[in-house]
PyMOL CGO cylinders between C-alpha atoms (Angstrom):
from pymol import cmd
from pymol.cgo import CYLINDER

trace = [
    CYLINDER, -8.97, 3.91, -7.96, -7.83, 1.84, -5.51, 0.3, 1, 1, 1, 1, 1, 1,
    CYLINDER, -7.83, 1.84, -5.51, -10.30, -1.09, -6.54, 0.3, 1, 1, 1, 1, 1, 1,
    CYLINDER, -10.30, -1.09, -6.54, -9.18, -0.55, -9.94, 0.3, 1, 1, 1, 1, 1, 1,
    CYLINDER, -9.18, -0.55, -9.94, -5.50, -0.52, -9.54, 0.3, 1, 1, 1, 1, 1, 1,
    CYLINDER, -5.50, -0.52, -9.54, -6.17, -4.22, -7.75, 0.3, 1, 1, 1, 1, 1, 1,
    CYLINDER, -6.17, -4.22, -7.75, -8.03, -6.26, -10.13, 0.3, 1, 1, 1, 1, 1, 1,
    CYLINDER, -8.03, -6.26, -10.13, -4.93, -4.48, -12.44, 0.3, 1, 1, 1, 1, 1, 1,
    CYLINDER, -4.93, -4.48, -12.44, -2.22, -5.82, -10.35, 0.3, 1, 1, 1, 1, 1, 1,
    CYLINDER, -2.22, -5.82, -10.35, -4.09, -9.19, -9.77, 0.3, 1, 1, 1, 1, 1, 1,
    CYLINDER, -4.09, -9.19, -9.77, -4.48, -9.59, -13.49, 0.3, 1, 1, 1, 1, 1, 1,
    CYLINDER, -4.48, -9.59, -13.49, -1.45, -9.21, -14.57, 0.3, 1, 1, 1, 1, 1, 1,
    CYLINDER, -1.45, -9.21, -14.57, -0.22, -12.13, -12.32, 0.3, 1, 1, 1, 1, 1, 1,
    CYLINDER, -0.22, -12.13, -12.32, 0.87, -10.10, -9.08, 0.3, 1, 1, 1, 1, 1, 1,
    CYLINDER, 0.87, -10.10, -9.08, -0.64, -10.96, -5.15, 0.3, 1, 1, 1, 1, 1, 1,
    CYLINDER, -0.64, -10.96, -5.15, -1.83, -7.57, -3.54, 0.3, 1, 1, 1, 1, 1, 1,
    CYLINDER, -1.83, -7.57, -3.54, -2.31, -6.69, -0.49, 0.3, 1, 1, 1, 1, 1, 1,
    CYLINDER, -2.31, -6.69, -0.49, -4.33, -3.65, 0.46, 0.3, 1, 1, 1, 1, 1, 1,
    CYLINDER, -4.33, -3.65, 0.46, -4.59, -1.21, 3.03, 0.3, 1, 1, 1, 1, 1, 1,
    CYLINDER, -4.59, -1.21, 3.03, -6.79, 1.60, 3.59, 0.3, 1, 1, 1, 1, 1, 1,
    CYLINDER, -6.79, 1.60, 3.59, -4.26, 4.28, 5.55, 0.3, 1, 1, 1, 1, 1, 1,
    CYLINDER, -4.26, 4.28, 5.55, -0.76, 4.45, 6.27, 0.3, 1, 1, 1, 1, 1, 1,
    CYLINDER, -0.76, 4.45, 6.27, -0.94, 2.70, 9.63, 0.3, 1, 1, 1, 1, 1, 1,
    CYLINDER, -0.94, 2.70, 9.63, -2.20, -0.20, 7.79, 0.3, 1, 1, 1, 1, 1, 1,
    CYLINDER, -2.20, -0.20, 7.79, 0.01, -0.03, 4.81, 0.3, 1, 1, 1, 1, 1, 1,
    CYLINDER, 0.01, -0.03, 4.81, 2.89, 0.02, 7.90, 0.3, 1, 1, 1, 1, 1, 1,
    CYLINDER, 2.89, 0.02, 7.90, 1.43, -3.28, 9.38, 0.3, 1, 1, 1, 1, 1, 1,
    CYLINDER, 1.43, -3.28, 9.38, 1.36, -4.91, 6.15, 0.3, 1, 1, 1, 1, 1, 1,
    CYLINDER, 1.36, -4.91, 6.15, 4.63, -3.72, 5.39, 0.3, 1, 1, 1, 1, 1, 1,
    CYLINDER, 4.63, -3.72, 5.39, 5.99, -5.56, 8.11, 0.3, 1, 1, 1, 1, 1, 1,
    CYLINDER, 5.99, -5.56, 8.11, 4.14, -8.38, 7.75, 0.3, 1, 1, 1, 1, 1, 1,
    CYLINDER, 4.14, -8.38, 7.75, 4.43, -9.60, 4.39, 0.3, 1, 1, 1, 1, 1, 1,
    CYLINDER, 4.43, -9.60, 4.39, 7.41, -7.90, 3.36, 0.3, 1, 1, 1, 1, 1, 1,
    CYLINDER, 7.41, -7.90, 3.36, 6.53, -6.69, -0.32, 0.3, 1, 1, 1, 1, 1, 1,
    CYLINDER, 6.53, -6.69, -0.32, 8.78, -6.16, -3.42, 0.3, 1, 1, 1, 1, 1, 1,
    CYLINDER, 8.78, -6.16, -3.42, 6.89, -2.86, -4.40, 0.3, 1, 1, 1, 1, 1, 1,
    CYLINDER, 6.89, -2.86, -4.40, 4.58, -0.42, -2.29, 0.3, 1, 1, 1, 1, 1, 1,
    CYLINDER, 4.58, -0.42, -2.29, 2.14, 1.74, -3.83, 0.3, 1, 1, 1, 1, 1, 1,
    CYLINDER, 2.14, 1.74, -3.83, 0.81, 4.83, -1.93, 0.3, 1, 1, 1, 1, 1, 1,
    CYLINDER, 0.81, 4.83, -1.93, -1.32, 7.04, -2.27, 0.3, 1, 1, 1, 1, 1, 1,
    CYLINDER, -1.32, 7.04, -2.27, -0.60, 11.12, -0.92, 0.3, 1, 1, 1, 1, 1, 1,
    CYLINDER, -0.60, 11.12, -0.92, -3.97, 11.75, 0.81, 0.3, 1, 1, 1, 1, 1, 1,
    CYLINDER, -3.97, 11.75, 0.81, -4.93, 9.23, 3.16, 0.3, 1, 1, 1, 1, 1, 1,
    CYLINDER, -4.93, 9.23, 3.16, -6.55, 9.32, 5.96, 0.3, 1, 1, 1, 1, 1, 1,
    CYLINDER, -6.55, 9.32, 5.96, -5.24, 8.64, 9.60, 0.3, 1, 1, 1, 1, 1, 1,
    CYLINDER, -5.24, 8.64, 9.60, -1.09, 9.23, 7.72, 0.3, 1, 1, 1, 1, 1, 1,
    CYLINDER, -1.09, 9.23, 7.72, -0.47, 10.41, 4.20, 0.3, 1, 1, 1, 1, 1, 1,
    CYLINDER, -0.47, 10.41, 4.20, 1.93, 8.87, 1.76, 0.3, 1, 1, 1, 1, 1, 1,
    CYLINDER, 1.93, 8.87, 1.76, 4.47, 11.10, 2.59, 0.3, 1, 1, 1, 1, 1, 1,
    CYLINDER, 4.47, 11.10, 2.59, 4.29, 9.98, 6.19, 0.3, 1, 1, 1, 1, 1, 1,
    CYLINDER, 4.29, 9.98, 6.19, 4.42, 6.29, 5.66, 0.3, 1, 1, 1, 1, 1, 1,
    CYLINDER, 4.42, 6.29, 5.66, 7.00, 6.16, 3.40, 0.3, 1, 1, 1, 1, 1, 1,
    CYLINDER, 7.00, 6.16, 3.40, 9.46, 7.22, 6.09, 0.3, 1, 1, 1, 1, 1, 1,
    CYLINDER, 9.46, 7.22, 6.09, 8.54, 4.78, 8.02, 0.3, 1, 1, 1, 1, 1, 1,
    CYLINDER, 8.54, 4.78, 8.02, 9.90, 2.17, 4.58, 0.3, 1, 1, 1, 1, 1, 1,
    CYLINDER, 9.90, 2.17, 4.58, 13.28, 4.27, 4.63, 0.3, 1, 1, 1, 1, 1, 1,
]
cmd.load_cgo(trace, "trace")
C-alpha cells in the first residue's frame, strides 16, 4: 500500500518521503519538516497512534 500510495503522491506532483516505522517517520519529521504526514496504525517498532503525539 505503501508503494502504491507513493508513486500516487509522486504523480500527482508532490515530493515524498518515506519511512518504514514511527521512529523513522519522527526523524523525518524533524528533518524535512512536511506540510502533511500520513500514517499508518500498525507499524512496527511505534504505531500511528504513538507517533502522532510526538507531531502534537
Amino acid at each position: 500500500m505503501r508503494q502504491h500510495m507513493r508513486r500516487v503522491m509522486e504523480q500527482a506532483g508532490y515530493q515524498v518521503v518515506e519511512a518504514q516505522n514511527g521512529e523513522q517517520a519522527i526523524a523525518a519529521y524533524t528533518q524535512f519538516h512536511p506540510s502533511l504526514v500520513l500514517l499508518d496504525a500498525v507499524m512496527p517498532v511505534m504505531d500511528g497512534f504513538a507517533c502522532c503525539r510526538h507531531f502534537a
